[in-house]
C-alpha positions as CSV (number, residue, x, y, z in Angstrom):
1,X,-46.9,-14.9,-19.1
2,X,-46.3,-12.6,-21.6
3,X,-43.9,-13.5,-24.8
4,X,-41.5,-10.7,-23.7
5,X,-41.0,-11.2,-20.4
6,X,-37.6,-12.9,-20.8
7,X,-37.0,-9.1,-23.0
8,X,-34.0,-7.1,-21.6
9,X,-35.7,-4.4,-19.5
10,X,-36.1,-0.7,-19.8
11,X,-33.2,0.8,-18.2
12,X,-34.5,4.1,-18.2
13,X,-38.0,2.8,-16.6
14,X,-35.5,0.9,-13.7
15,X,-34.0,3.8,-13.2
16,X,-36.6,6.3,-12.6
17,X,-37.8,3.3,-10.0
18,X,-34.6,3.7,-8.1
19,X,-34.9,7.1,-8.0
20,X,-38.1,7.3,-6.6
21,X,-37.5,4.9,-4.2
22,X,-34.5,7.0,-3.4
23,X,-36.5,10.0,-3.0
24,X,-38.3,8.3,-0.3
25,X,-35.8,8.1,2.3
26,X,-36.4,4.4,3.0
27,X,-34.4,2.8,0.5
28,X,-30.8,2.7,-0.4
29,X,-29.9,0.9,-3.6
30,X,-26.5,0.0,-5.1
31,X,-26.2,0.1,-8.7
32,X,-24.2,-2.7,-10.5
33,X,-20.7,-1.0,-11.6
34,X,-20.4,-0.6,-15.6
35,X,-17.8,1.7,-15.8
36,X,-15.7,4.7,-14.6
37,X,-17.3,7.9,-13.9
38,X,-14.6,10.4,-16.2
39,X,-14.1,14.0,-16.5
40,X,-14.1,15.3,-19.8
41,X,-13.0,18.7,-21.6
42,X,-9.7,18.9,-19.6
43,X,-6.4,20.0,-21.9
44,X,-4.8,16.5,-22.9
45,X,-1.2,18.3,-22.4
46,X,-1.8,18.8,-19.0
47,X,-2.9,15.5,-18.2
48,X,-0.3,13.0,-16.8
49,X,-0.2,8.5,-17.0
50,X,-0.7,6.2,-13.8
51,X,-1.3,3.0,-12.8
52,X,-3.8,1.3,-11.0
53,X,-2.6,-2.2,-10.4
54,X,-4.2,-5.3,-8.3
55,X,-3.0,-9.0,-7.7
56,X,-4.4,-12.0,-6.9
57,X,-1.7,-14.3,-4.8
58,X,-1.5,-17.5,-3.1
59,X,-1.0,-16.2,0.3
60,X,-0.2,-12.8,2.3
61,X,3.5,-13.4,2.9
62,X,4.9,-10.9,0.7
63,X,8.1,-13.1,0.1
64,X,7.1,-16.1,-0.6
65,X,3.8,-16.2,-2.0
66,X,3.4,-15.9,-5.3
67,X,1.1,-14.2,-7.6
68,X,-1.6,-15.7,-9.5
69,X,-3.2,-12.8,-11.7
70,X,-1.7,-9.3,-12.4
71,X,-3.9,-6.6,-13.6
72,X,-2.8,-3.2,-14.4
73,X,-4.9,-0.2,-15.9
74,X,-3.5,2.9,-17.2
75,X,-5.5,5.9,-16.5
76,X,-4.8,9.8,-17.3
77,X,-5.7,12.4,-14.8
78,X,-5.9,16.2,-14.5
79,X,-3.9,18.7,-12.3
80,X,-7.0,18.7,-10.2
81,X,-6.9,15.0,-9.8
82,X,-10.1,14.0,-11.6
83,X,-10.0,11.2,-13.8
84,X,-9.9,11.8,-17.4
85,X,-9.3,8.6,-19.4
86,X,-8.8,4.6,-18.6
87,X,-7.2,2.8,-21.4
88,X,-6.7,-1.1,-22.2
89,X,-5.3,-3.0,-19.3
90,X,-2.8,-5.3,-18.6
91,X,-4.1,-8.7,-17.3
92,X,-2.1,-12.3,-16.9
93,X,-2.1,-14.9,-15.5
94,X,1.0,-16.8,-13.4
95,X,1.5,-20.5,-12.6
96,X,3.1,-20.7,-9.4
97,X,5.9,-22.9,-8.2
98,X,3.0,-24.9,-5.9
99,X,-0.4,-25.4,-6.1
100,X,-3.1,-22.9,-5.1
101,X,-4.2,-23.3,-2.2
102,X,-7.7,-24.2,-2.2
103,X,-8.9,-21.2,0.2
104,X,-7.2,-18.8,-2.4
105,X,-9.5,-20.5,-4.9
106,X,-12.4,-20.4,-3.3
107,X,-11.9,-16.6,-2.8
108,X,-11.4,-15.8,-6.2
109,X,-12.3,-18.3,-8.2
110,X,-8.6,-19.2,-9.7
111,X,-7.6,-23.0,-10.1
112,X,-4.5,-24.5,-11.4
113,X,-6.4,-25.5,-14.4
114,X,-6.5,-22.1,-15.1
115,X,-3.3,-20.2,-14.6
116,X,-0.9,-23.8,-15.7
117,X,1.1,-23.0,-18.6
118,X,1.1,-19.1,-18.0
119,X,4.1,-17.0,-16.6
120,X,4.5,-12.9,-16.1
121,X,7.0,-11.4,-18.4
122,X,8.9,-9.1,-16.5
123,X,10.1,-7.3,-19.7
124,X,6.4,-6.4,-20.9
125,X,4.9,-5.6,-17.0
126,X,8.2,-2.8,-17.0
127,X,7.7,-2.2,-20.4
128,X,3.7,-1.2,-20.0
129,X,4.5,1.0,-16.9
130,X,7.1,2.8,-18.5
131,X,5.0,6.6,-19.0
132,X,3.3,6.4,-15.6
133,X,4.2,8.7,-13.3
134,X,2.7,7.0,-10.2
135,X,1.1,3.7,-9.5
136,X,-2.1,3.2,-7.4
137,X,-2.7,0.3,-5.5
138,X,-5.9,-0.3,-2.6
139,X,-3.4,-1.8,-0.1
140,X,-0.1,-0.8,-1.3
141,X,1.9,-2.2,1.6
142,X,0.7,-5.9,0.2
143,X,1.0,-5.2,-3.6
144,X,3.9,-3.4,-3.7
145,X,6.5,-5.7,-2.7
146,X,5.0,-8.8,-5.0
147,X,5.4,-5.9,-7.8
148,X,9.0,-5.2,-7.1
149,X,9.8,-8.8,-7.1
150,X,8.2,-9.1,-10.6
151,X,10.1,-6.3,-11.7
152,X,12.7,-3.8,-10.9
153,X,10.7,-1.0,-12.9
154,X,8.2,-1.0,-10.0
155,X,11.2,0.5,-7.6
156,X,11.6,3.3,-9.8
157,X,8.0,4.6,-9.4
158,X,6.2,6.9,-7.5
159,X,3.3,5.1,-5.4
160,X,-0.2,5.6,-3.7
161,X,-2.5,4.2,-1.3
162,X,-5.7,4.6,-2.1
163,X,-7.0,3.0,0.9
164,X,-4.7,4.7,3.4
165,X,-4.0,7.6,1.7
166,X,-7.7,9.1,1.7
167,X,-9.2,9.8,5.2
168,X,-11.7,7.6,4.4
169,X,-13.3,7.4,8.0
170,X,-13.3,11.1,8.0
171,X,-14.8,11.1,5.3
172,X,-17.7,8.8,6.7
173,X,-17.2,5.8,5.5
174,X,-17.4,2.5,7.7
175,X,-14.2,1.2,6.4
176,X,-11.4,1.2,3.7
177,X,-12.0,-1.9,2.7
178,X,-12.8,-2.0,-1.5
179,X,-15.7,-3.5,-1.5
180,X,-17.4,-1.5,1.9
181,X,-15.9,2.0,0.0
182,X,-17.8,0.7,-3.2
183,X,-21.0,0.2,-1.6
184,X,-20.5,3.5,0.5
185,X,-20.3,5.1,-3.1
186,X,-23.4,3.2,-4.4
187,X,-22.1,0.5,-6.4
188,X,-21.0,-3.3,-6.3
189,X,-19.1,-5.3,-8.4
190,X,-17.4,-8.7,-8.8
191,X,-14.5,-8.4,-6.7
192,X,-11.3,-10.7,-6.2
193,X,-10.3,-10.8,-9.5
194,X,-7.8,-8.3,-10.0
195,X,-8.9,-6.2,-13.5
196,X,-12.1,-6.0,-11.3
197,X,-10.7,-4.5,-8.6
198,X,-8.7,-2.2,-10.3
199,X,-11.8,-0.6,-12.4
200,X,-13.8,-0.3,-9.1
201,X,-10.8,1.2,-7.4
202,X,-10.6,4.0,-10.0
203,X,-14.4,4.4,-9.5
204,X,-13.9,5.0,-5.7
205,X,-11.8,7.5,-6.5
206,X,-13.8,9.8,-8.7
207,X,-15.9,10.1,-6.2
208,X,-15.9,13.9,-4.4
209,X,-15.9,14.3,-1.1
210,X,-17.3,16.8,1.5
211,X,-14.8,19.6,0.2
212,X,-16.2,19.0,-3.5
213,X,-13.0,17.2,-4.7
214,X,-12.7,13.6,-5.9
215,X,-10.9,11.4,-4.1
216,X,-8.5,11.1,-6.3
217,X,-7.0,14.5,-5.8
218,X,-6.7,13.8,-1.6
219,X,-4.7,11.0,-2.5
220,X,-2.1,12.1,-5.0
221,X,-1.7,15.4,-2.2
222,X,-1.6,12.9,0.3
223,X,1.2,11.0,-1.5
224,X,3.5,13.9,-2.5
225,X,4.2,15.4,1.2
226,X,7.4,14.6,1.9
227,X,7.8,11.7,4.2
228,X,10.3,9.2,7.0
229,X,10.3,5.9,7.8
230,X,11.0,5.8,11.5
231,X,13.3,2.6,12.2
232,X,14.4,1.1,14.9
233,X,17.0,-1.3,14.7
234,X,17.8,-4.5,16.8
235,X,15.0,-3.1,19.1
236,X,15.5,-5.3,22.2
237,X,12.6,-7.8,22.5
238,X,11.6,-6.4,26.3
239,X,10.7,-3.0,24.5
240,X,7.9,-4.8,22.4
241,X,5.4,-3.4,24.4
242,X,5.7,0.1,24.6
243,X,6.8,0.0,21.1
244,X,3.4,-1.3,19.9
245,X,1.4,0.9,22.3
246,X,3.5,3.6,20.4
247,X,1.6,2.7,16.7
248,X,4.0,-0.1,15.6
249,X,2.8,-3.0,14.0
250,X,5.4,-6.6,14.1
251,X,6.5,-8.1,10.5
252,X,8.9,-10.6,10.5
253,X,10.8,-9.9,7.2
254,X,14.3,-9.7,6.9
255,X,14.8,-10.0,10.5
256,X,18.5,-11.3,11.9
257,X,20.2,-11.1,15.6
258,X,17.1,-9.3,17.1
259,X,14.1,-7.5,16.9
260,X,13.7,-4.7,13.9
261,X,10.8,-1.9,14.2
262,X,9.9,1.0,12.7
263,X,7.6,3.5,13.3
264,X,4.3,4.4,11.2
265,X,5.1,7.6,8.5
266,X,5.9,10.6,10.0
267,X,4.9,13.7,7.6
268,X,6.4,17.2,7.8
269,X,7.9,20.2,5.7
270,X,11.2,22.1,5.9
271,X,13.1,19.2,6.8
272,X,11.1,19.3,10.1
273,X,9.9,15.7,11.5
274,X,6.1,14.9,12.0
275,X,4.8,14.0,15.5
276,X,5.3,10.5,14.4
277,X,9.1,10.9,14.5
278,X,9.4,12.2,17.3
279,X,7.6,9.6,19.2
280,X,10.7,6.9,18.0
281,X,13.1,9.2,20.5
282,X,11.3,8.2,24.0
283,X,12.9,4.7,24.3
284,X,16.5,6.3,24.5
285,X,15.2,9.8,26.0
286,X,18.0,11.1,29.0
287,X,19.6,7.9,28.0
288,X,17.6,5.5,29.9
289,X,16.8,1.7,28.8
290,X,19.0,1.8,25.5
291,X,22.6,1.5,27.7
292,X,20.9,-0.7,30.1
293,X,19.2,-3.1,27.1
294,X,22.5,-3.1,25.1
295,X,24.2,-4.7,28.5
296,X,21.6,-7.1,29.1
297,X,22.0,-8.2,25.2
298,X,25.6,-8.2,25.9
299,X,27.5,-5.5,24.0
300,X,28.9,-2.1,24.9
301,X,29.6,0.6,22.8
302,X,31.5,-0.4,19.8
303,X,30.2,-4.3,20.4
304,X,27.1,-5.0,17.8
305,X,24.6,-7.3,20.3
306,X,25.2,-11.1,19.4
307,X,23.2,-12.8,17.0
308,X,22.9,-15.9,18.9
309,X,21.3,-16.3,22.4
310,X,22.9,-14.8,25.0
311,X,21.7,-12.9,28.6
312,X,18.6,-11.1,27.9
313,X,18.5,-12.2,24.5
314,X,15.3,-14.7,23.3
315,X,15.2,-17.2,21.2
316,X,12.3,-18.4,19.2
317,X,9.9,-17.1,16.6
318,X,9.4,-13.8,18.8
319,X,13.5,-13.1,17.7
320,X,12.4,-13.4,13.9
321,X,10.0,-10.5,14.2
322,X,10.8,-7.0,14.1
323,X,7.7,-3.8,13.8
324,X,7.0,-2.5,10.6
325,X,4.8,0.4,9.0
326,X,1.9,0.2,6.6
327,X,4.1,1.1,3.6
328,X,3.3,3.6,1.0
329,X,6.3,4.7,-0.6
330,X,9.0,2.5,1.2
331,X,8.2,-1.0,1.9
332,X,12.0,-1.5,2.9
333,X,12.8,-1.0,6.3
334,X,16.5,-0.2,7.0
335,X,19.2,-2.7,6.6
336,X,22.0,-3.0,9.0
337,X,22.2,0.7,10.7
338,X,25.1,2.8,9.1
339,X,25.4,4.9,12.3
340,X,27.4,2.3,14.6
341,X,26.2,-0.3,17.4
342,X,24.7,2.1,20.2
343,X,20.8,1.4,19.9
344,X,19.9,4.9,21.4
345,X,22.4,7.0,18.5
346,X,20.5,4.5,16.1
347,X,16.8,5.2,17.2
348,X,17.8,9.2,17.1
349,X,19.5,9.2,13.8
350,X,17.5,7.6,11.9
351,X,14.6,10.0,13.3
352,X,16.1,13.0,11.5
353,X,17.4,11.3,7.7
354,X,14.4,11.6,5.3
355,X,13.7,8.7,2.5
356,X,17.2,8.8,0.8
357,X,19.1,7.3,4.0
358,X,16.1,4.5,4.6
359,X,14.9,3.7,0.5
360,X,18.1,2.9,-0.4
361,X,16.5,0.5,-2.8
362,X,15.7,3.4,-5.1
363,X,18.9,4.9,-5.1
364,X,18.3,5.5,-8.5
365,X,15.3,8.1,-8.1
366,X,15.7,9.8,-5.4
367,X,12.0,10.0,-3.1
368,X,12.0,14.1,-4.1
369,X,12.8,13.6,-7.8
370,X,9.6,11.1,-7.7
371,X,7.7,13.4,-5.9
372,X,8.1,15.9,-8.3
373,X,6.8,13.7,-10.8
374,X,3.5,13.7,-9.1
375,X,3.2,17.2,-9.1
């Protein structure tokens, strides 16, 4: 064997290989990822700060699972939404309150050896967010709300999707998972640790698709439509049905006296609701099944249902659920509705208050101010 066999090879020599193989039509090859794809030439005054951020936890329940590994990376991008810059990230690590649990481990490698002795500083994560405008998470209804524990900073941001908020099917793509969007662009990585994930995401994005612009730019448009959480509030548990066959998904957080729901995002313009919003109205339509479910649960109007059992009324961990949107720029459903006891007045006035009735936990930005941000 020759002495320089062990030699690093000739990039440009593997390169020219892939691309004839390419050429054929019989191969498809997926380049390792070693770095974002950016834009260059663009004004640096127009350009504006986010934040693509990832974590690693020990479980999916959003509160109270912990997280293992923050990583946040700043990037700049254009008014065109390419990507112009990616800067030094943000990564730690976090020692839970128990141990990690060994299928978390396996997944992505991090033991207790490794994180014990570390903790999140909540001053430096709001701190390093400060100047961004919007952060982007793949899967924002799971990273968000371990962010806003963290940190109240997080509440005060703009967000984005990037896995729901590109039509990624439409696009052609087999999935919105990061890793299947990655390979659809050409590329693999070492996923499940968070900095990873967060490079590859912004490399997803850069990508253009059929109309010639990156994905990027789909997304932030995507995320500064206006938007309304559609809520349903101490939804009877008989309704469960029609409620999922209606695009509701169950989540059990936050959940007292009764089932809680709410709609997926309706989007519209001119203070005009989405088809999504409407759909919320056809329980208590003419006024049929809302009267009739109050009775059964025993309460009238002006009489809240009971929180304990009582006719019609189920106990059980089907009580402790309630139906809940994937969650872009609201993870909060509703509290206690401000609109009085009758389900039906509930259901339809909800439908027609945008985000500043159901985020009340940003009352300090309101949804159009952040909005504006993205522009």
């Amino acid at each position: 064997m020759p002495d320089d066999a062990s030699a690093s090879p000739d990039l440009a020599a593997l390169e020219a290989m892939a691309a004839q193989l390419e050429a054929s039509g019989r191969y498809r090859l997926l380049r390792r990822f070693e770095g974002c794809t950016l834009h260059t030439g663009a004004d640096p005054a127009t350009l504006k700060r986010g934040i693509f951020l990832d974590t690693e936890t020990t479980g999916t329940d959003t509160l109270r699972d912990e997280i293992i590994e923050l990583a946040m990376i700043p990037f700049d991008y254009d008014p065109d939404g390419r990507l112009c810059a990616v800067h030094d990230p943000f990564v730690a690590l976090n020692q839970p309150s128990k141990p990690i649990p060994a299928e978390v481990t396996q997944i992505t490698g991090i033991t207790d050896a490794m994180v014990e002795g570390h903790h999140i500083d909540p001053a430096l994560v709001a701190a390093f967010v400060a100047s961004a405008v919007i952060v982007v998470a793949h899967n924002a209804a799971f990273d968000r709300p371990f962010a806003e524990r963290l940190t109240e900073a997080f509440k005060l941001k703009g967000w984005a999707c990037s896995m729901s908020q590109v039509d990624w099917k439409g696009e052609g793509a087999e999935g919105t998972k990061l890793s299947v969007l990655a390979s659809w662009c050409g590329f693999f990585f070492d996923g499940h640790r968070a900095e990873n994930d967060c490079l590859a995401g912004l490399e997803v994005l850069t990508r253009p698709l059929r109309d010639g612009r990156p994905a990027l730019a789909h997304m932030l448009e995507t995320a500064r439509q206006p938007s309304w959480r559609i809520v349903a509030d101490r939804s009877p548990f008989e309704q469960k049905d029609k409620l999922k066959a209606r695009g509701y998904r169950w989540n059990g957080d936050d959940v007292t006296g009764g089932l809680r729901c709410a709609a997926p995002f309706a989007r519209g313009s001119g203070g005009r609701l989405g088809r999504g919003a409407r759909r919320v109205l056809a329980p208590g339509r003419r006024g049929r099944g809302s009267r009739r479910d109050l009775r059964a649960a025993g309460a009238g109007p002006g009489r809240a249902p009971e929180a304990g059992p009582g006719p019609g009324r189920r106990q059980g961990p089907q009580q402790q659920k309630r139906l809940h949107p994937p969650s872009l720029r609201s993870p909060h459903a509703a509290g206690a509705a401000p609109f009085g006891n009758d389900t039906r007045a509930q259901w339809q006035r909800l439908a027609i208050w945008p985000n500043r009735v159901l985020d009340s936990s940003h009352a300090a930005e309101s949804a159009a101010s952040r909005r504006e941000n993205l522009a």
